[in-house]
C-alpha positions in Angstrom: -89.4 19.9 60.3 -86.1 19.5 61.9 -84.4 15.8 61.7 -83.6 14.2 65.0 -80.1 14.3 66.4 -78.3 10.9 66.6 -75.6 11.7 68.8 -75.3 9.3 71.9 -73.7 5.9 73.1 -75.9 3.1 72.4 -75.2 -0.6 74.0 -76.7 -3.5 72.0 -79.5 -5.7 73.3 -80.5 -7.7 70.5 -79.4 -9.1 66.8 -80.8 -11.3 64.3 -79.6 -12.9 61.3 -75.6 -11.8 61.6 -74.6 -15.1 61.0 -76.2 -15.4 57.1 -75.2 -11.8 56.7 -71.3 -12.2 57.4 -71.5 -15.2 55.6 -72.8 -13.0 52.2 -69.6 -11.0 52.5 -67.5 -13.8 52.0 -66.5 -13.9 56.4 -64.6 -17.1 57.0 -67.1 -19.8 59.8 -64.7 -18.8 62.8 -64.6 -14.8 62.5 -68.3 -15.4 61.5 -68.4 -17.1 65.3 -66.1 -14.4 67.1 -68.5 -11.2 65.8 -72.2 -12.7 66.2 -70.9 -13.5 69.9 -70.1 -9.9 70.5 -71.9 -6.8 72.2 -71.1 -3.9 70.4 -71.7 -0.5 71.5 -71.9 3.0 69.4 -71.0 6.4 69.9 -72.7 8.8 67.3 -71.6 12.8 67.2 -73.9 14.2 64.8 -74.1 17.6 64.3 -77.3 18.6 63.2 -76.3 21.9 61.6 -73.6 20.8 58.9 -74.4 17.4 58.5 -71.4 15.6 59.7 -71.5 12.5 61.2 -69.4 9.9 63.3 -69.8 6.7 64.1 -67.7 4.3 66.1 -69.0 0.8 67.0 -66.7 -0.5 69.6 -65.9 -4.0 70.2 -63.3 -6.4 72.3 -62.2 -7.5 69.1 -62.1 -4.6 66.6 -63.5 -1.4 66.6 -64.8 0.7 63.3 -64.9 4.3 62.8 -67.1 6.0 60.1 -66.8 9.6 59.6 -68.8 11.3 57.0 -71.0 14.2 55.7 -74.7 13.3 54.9 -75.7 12.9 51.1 -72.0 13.3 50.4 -70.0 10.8 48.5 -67.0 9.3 49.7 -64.7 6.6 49.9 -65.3 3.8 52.7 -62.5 1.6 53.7 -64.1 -1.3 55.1 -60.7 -3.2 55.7 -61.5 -3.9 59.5 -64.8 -5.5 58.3 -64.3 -7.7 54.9 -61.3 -6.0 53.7 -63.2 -4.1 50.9 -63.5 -0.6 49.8 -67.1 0.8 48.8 -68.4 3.9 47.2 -70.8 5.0 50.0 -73.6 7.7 51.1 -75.6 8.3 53.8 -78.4 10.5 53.6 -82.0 10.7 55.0 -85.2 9.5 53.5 -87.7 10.7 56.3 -86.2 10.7 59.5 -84.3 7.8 58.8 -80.6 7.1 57.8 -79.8 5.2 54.9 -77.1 4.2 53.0 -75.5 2.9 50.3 -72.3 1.1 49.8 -71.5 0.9 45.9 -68.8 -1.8 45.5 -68.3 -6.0 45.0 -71.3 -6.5 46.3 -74.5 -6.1 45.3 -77.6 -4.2 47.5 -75.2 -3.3 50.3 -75.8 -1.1 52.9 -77.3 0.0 56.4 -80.5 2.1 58.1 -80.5 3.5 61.2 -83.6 4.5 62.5 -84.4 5.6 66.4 -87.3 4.4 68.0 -87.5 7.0 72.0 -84.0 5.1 73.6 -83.3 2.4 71.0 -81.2 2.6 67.6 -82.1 0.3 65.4 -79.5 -0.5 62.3 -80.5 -3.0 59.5 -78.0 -4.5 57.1 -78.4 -5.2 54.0 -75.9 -6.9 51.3 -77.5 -9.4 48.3 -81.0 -9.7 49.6 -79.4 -11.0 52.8 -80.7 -8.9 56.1 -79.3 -8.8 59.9 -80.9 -6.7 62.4 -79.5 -5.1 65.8 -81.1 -3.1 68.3 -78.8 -0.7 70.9 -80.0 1.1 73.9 -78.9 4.6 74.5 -76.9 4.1 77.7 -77.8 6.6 80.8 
């Protein structure tokens, strides 16, 4: 069975928990206040046939590309985020995305999942979740 295709811009309409999960990688209180304040939006290219990915989540304060190849290793400079560098892969379980930042800190990483129109991404670092929600935009 063929895996869905990603690719699209996605606005976000909802988030939960940001707060706590910033706060688990070590985000000082007033960044922590600038990001759960902001509407991020995602553009995804995915192409289905070699497994390359990209994803950029824009923002009016920092934006954050992520380029990669799914279930391949590589090397993920998370400097815009927390200033760390993880170990990470990406790769299905179902029709799901999930991966897996090997670094610092422990249990880290992200799903994606889409649900008709809405991406959902959940976050996970040190049994600490967040939760957004984006709308594929028109």
């Amino acid at each position: 069975m063929a895996k869905p295709n990603y690719s699209g811009t996605f606005n976000m309409v909802s988030q939960e928990n940001m707060d706590a999960y910033l706060a688990t990688l070590d985000i000082n209180f007033a960044l922590r206040k600038i990001v759960t304040l902001l509407k991020p939006t995602k553009q995804v290219e995915h192409d289905v046939s070699t497994g390359a990915m990209k994803i950029k989540t824009i923002t009016t304060f920092k934006n954050f590309d992520m380029d990669f190849i799914l279930g391949e290793e590589f090397s993920e400079d998370l400097g815009p985020v927390d200033g760390r560098v993880c170990q990470t892969t990406v790769d299905w379980d179902g029709d799901t995305l999930v991966c897996v930042q090997r670094g610092e800190k422990e249990g880290r990483g992200w799903t994606h999942w889409l649900d008709g129109d809405l991406l959902h991404l959940e976050m996970r670092c040190e049994g600490v979740t967040a939760k957004q929600v984006f709308k594929k935009a028109d």
